[in-house]
C-alpha positions as CSV (number, residue, x, y, z in Angstrom):
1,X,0.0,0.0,0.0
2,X,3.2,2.4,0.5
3,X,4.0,1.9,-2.4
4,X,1.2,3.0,-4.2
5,X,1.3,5.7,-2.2
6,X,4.6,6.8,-3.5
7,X,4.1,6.3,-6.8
8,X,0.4,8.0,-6.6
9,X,2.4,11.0,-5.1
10,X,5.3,11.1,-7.5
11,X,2.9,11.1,-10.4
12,X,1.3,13.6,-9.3
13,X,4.1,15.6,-8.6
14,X,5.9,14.7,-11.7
15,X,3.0,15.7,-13.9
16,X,1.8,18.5,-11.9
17,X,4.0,20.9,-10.1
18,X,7.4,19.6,-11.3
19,X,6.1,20.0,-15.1
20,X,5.0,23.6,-13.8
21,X,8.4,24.3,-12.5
22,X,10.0,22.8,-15.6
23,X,8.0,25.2,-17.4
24,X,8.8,28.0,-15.8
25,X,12.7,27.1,-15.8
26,X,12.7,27.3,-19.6
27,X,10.6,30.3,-19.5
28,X,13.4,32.2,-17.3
29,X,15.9,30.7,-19.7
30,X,14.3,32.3,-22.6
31,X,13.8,35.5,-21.3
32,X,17.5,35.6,-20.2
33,X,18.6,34.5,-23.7
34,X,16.4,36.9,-25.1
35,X,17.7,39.7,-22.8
36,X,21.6,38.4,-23.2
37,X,21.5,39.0,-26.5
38,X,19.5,42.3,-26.7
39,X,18.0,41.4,-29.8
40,X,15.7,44.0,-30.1
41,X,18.0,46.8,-29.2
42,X,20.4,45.1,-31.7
43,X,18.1,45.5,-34.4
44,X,17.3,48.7,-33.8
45,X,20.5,50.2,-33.9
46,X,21.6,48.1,-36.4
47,X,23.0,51.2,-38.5
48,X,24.6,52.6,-36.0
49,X,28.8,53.7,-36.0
50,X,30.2,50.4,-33.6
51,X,31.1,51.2,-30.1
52,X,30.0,55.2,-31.5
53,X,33.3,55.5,-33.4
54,X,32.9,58.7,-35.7
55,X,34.2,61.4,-36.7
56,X,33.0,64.9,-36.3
57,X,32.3,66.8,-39.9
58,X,34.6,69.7,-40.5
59,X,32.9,73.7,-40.2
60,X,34.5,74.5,-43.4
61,X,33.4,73.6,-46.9
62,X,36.4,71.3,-47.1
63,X,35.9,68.7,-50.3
64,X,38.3,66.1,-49.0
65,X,37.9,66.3,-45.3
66,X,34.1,66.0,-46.0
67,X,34.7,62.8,-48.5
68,X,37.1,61.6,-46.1
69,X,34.9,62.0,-42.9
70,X,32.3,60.5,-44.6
71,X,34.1,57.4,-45.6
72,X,35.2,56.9,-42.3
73,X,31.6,57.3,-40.9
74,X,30.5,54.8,-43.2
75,X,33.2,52.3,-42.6
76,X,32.2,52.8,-39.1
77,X,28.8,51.6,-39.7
78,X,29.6,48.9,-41.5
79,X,31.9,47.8,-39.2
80,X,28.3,47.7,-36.4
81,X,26.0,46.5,-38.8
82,X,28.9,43.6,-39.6
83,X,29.6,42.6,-35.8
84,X,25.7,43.6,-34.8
85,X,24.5,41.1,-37.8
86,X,26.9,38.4,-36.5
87,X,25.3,38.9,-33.0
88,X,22.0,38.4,-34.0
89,X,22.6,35.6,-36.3
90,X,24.7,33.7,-33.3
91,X,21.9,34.6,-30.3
92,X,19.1,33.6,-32.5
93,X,21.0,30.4,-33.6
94,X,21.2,29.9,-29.8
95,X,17.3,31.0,-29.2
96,X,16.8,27.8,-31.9
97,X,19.1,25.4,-30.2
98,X,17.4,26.3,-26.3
99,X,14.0,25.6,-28.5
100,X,15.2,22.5,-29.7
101,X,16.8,21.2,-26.5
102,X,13.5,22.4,-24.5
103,X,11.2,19.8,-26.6
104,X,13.9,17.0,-25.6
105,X,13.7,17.8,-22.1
106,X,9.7,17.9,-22.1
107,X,9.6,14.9,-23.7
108,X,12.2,13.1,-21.6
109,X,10.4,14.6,-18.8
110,X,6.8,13.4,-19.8
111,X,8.4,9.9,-21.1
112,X,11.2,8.9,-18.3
113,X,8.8,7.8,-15.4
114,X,6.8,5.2,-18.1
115,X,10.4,4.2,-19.5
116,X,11.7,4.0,-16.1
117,X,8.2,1.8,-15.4
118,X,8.7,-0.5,-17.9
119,X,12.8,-1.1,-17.3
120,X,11.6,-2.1,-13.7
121,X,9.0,-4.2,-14.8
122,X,11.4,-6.0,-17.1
123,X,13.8,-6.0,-14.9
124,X,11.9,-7.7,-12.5
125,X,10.5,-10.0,-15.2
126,X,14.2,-11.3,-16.1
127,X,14.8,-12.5,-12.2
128,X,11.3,-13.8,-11.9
């Protein structure tokens, strides 16, 4: 009768609470991943000079400081929309993988008691 208990109470657990708290684990994780990688805030500066690198436009009407001050502004630019891209591409490739890793864990977690179940079972089948 204890042991029914147990297992009664496990499941129950397992399948209640702990799925909840699994659930809210991955939730935190994805926020954090989300927030990590500033996403958002990445995309919305995405033109931006990197790490504000730029050079200040001459007062004069100076042909080749302006040409030359605008070339360097640009590179700048590139240089953040380059790294920023690269950001992106990696935190989203990480937002994927956490997706993909999340659906093995639920169903490891929502499989492993039966599995574990039917191991015993033919564990106990073998001595029998």
């Amino acid at each position: 009768m204890g042991a029914l208990v147990f297992f009664s109470t496990y499941a129950y657990w397992h399948y209640g609470r702990g799925l909840i708290a699994l659930l809210g684990h991955i939730q935190i994780t994805f926020r954090f991943l989300w927030s990590f990688f500033a996403i958002p805030t990445l995309v919305r500066t995405l033109l931006a000079p990197w790490r504000r690198l730029q050079e200040s436009y001459p007062d004069g009407f100076d042909i080749p400081e302006l040409i030359s001050t605008f070339l360097i502004n640009s590179m700048m630019r590139l240089v953040g929309l380059v790294v920023r891209l690269i950001i992106i591409c990696f935190g989203l490739g990480v937002l994927l993988a956490s997706g993909i890793l999340t659906v093995v864990i639920l169903a490891l977690w929502v499989f492993l008691p039966v599995v574990i179940g039917i191991l015993i079972a033919t564990l106990i089948s073998l001595f029998i």
